[in-house]
N, C-alpha and C positions, 0 to 999 in steps of 0.2 A: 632634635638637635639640642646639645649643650648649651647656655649659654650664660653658667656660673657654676664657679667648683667652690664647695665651702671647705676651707683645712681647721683642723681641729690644729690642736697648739703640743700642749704636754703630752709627749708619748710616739708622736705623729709627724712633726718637726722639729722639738728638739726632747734629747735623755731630759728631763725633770724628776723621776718619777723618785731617785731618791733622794735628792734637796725636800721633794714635800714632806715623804715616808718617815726621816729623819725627824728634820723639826715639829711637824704635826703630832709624831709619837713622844716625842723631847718633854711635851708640855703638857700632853694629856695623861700619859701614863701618871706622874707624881699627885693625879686626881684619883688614880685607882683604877682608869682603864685596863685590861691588860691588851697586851700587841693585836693577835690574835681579831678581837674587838675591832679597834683601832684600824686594824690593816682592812678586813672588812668592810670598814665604811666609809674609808677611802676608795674602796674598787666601785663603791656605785657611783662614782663618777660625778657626783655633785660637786659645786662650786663652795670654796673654803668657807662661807659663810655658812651656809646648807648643810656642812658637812662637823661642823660644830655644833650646829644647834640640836646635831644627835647625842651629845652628849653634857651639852652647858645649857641650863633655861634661862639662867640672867643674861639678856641684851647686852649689859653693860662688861658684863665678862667676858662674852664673846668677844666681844672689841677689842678690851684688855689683851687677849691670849691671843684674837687673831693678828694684833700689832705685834705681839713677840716672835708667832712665827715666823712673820712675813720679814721680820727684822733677821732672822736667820736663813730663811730661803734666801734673801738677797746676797746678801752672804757668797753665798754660790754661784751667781750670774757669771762669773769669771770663769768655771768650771764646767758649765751648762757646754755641752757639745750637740750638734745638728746630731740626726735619728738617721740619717741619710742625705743623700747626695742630692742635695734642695738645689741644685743648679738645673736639674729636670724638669724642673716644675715651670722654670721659665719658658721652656719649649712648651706650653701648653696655652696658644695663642685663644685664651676666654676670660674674660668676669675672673676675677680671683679672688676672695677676702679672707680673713682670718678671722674668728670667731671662738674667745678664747674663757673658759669656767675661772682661768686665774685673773689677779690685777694688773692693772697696766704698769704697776710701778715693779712689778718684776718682768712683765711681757715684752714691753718696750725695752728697756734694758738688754734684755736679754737677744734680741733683734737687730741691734745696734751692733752688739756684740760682735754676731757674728755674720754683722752687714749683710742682712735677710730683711731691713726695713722697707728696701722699695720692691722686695718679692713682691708683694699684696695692694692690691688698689688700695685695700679701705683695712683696719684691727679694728675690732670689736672687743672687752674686754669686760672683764666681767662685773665691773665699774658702770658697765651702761647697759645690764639690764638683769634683772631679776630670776627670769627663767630664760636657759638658751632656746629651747623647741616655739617659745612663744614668738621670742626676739625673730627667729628665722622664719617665723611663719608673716611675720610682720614684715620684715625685709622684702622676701618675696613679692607679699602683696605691694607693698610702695613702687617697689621697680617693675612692676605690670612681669613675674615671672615665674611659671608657671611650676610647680613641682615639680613633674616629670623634665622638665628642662634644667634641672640641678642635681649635683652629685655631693654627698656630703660625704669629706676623707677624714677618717675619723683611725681608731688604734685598738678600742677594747668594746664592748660587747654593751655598753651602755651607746654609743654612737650607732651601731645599729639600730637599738630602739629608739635614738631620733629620729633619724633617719626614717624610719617606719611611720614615725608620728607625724609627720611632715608627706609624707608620702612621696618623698625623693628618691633618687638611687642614694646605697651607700658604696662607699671601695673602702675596702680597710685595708691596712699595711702590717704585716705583723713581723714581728722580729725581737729583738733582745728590748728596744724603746717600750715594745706593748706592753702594755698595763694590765692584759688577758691574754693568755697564752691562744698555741694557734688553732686546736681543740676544742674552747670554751666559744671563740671567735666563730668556728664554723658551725658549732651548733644553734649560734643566733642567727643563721643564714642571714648574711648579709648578700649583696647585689652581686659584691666584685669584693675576690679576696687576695691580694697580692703579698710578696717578699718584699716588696720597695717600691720608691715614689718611682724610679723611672717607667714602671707600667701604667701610670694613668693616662701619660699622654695618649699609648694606646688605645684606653677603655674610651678612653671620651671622643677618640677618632672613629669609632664604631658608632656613634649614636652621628646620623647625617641626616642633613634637612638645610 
């Protein structure tokens, strides 16, 4: 039996993918990265802090550039459109949370938007905690629940291998949102691979107990 869906954020629930693309390449390139690079090391799906320190050592620079970006991704919360038809997810009477590699100060926001904040019991952000696979392995344990009773919905080919790492199911969604096309998707063999969120209600109707 199910008895918590984890949803990933960017990619998954809503288009982000070129508010980051933009500004994250805006500020790094004039360092000398070139795109190519850049693009790269945003597909491993690390958290913007993580995903900086592939190419800045100074601490305090990072801070410096990740306030600029972040000051331009916001920017776009107004622009920001749902990945799909998030009113499906309501029909999936389980544990729901959101567990998200970006900030709250553009997650929330951006939520609010497009009044998806009481989808989720609980957001998670990446404000409050270091590593996501650790964070969920953590969650898990506190609320007595067990891996195989969680699904993590996730969009590109690094959620899978949390998913792995967790020993959960995954379901990934692919479409124009995903951040790994639906090719690179199937070769990380995930659990469940669907078009849109309205098949999870099914996938997770399938696990009974």
């Amino acid at each position: 039996m199910i008895r918590l869906v984890i949803f990933d954020f960017d990619g998954t629930i809503v288009d982000s993918k070129t508010a980051y693309y933009n500004s994250i390449s805006k500020h790094l390139a004039p360092l000398g990265f070139s795109k190519n690079k850049i693009d790269e090391t945003i597909d491993l799906g690390l958290n913007l802090g993580e995903t900086l320190k592939k190419f800045i050592p100074s601490w305090f620079y990072r801070w410096v550039v990740r306030r600029k970006i972040m000051k331009d991704v916001l920017k776009e919360v107004s622009l920001v459109r749902k990945c799909h038809d998030t009113s499906k997810i309501e029909n999936i009477r389980k544990r729901k949370i959101l567990v998200s590699n970006s900030l709250s100060e553009f997650v929330i926001p951006v939520l609010k938007h497009l009044r998806l904040n009481r989808l989720f019991r609980e957001v998670y952000c990446a404000d409050d905690f270091d590593d996501k696979t650790s964070f969920i392995k953590m969650y898990l344990k506190i609320h007595g629940i067990r891996p195989y009773e969680c699904i993590y919905v996730g969009d590109r080919v690094t959620d899978v291998n949390l998913a792995k790492k967790i020993k959960c199911y995954s379901a990934i969604v692919y479409g124009k949102c995903s951040w790994n096309s639906k090719k690179e998707l199937m070769a990380a063999k995930p659990d469940f691979i669907v078009p849109d969120l309205a098949d999870l209600k099914r996938i997770v109707e399938t696990f009974k107990g």
